[in-house]
C-alpha positions as CSV (number, residue, x, y, z in Angstrom):
1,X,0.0,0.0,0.0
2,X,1.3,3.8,-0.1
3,X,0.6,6.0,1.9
4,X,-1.4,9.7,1.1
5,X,1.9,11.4,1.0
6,X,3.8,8.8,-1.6
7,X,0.2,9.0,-3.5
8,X,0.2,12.8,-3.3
9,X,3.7,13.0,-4.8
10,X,3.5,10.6,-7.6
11,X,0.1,12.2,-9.0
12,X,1.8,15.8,-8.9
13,X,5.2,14.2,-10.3
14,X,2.4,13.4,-13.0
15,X,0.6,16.1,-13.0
16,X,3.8,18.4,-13.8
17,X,5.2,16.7,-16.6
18,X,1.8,16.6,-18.4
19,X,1.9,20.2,-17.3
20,X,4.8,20.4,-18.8
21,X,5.1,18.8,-22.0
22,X,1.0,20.6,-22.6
23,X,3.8,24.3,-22.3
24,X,6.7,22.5,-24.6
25,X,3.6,22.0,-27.1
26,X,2.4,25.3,-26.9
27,X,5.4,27.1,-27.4
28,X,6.1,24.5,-30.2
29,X,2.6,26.2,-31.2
30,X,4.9,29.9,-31.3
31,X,2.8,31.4,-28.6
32,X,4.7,32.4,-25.5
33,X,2.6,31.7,-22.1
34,X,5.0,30.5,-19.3
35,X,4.4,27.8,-16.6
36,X,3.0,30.4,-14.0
37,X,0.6,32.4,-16.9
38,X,-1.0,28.2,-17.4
39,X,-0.9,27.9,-13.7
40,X,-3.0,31.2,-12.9
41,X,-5.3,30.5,-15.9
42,X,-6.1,26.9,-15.1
């Protein structure tokens, strides 16, 4: 079993490299909107 904590963790580990490879698309895309700009919008 893990415990809240490790779960925690892994599902923002997860949650930041989706959140990151949706910015590496978007600035593929041309458009410039950093981490933070997705962050506060989302």
């Amino acid at each position: 079993m893990f415990s809240l904590k490790e779960v925690e963790a892994l599902a923002g580990r997860f949650a930041s490299s989706l959140l990151d490879d949706y910015v590496a698309e978007i600035r593929d895309a041309d458009q410039t909107f950093t981490r933070k700009e997705i962050n506060d919008a989302v």
